[in-house]
N, C-alpha and C positions, 0 to 999 in steps of 0.2 A: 504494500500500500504506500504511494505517495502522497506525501502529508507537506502543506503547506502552512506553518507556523506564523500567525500575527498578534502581534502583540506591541501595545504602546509603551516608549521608554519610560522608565521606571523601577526604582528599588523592587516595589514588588514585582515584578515582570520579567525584570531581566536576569535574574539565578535563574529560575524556570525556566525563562527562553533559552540558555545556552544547556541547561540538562535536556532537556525535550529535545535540541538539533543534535545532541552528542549522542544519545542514545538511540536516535532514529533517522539522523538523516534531514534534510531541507532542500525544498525543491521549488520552484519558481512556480509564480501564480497558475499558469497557462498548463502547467505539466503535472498540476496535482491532482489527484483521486477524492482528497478531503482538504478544508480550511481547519486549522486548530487556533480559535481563538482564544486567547489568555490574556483576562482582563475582568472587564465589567460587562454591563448590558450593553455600554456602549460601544465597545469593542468586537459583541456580537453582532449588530447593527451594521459596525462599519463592514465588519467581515460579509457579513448579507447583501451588500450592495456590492463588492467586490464580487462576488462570487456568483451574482445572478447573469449576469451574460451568458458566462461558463458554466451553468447549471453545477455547480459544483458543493458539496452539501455543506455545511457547517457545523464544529463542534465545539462548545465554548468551555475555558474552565476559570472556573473561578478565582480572581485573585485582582479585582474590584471591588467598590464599595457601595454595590448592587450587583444578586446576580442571578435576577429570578430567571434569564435564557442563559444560563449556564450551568454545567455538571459541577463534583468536585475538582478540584487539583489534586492529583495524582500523577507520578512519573510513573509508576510502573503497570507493565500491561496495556499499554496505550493502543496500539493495534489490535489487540481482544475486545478490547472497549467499543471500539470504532466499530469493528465488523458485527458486534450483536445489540449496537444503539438503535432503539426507537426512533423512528424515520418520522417527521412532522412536517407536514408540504405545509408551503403560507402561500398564501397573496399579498401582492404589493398592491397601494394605489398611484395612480399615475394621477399626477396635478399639471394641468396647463392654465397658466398665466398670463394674461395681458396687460399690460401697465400704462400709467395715463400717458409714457411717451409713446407707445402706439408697443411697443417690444413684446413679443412673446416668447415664456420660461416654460420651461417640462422640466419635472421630476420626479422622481420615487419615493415613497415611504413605507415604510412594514409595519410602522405604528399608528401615524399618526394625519393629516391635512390639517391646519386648522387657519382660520383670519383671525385678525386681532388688531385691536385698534392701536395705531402707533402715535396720537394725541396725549391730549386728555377729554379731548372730543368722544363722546359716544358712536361706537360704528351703526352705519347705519345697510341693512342689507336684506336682496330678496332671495328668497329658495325657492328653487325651482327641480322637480323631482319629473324626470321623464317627460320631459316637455311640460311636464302641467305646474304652474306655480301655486305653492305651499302655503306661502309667508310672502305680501307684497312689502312686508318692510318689518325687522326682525331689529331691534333698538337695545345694542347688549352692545358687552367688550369684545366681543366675537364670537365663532361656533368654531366647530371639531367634528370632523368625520374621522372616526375611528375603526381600525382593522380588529377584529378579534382578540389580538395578537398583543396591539395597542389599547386593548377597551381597560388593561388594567394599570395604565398609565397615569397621562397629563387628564384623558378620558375620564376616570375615576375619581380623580381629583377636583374635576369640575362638576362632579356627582352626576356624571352619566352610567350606563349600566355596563356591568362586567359581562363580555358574551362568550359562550363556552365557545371552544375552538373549533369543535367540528360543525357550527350552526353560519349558514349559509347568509349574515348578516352585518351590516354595520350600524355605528352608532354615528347619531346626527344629534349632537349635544351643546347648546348654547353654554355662551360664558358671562357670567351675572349678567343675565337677562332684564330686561327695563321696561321691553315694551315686546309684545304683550305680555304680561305680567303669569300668566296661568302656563305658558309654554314651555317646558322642562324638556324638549328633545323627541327622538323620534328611534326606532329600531326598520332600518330597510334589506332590503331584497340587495344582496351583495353585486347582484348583476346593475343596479341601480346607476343611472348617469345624473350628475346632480352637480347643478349649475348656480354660483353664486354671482350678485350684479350689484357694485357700490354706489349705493346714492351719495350724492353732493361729495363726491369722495376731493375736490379740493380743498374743502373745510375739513370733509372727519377721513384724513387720510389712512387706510389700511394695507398693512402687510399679508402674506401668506408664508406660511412655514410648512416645510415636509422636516423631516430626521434629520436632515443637516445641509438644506437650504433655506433662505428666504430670501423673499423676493418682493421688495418696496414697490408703495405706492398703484395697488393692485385697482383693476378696474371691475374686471371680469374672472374666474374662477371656475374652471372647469374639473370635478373629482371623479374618476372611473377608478373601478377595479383591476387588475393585469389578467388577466387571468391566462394568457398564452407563454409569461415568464412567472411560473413561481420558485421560492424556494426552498431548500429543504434543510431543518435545523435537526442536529441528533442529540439524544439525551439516552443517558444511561436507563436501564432497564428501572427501575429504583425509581428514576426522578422524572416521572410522567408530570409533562407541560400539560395537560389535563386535569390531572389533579393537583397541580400549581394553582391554574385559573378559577379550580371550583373552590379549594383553597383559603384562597383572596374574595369568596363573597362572606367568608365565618370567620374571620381575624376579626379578632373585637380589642 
């Protein structure tokens, strides 16, 4: 098995990184069999977007200061690990962006889309679900379409709902909401095309964020599912992402 080792510099990281390549070998992104990521969540992330071109699966270990998508750290047995890890396909969402200079951005995320007001101006915004609009004007800090994946995130936090993994859904989760007042979010059809449009956005100007872009002064906001590039994260037999995510609805 070749194994592609990432991992950011760091006290913690870097003993492990150099036992990991001594005992097994290091081999360039393009020619590995598996990504071994060693780190945090975030490290898993980056490794996930690295890796989804090259359909290449990922394995994360622990040695961040979060690590609900990753296994423990362990040196030994590493290769035994890999080959009898639970296999976890994801989807990404693809964001397309238009901004008030006219520009258009695309990007990925496995967690999370979301707008958000870059004032102190309130955003101001419509929803629009499958051609049919939702919400002619949605008066919050901003909303969140959430992956699965992502629903026990920034999602959570803004008290939208945790969605098991294997359930074919996203979450559409406003962020302290203003106007209308009773609207708390929504649970859709993952195949869902869902279209966001800034009113007076010169006054209440808004950003969009995926996993580790953003992209100013948005006008227009397009969120789709991937569904032709997913990818696949492995977890020790032991450390079912399933029963992570059901998990996280009983932490009290």
């Amino acid at each position: 098995m070749k194994i592609h080792f990432s991992a950011k510099r760091g006290l913690r990281t870097s003993s492990v990184l150099a036992q990991l390549v001594k005992a097994y070998g290091h081999v360039a992104l393009e020619e590995a069999d598996v990504i071994v990521a060693i780190g945090g969540d975030g490290s898993v992330l980056h490794a996930l977007h690295h890796a989804r071109p090259l359909a290449i699966p990922v394995y994360g270990m622990n040695k961040g200061s979060l690590g609900f998508l990753t296994n423990t750290c362990q040196i030994e047995n590493l290769p035994d690990r890999l080959t009898k890890a639970h296999r976890v396909t994801i989807f990404p969402l693809t964001m397309k962006a238009v901004t008030a200079d006219g520009a258009t951005y695309e990007a990925y995320a496995f967690n999370e889309v979301y707008l958000f007001r870059a004032t102190h101006q309130t955003a101001k915004i419509s929803v629009t679900i499958n051609g049919v609009k939702r919400l002619s004007e949605l008066v919050s800090d901003g909303i969140i379409v959430a992956t699965p994946l992502g629903s026990t995130a920034y999602n959570f936090s803004a008290h939208g709902p945790i969605i098991p993994l294997e359930a074919y859904l996203l979450a559409l989760t406003p962020i302290n909401t203003f106007r209308p007042r009773s609207w708390r979010g929504a649970l859709l059809n993952a195949s869902s095309i869902l279209e966001f449009s800034i009113h007076e956005a010169q006054k209440r100007p808004i950003n969009a964020v995926t996993d580790f872009t953003e992209v100013r002064d948005v006008l227009t906001l397009t969120v789709v599912q991937d569904e032709q590039h997913p990818a696949t994260l492995l977890f020790d037999q032991e450390t079912s992402l399933q029963d992570r995510i059901l998990g996280e609805q009983f932490n009290d």
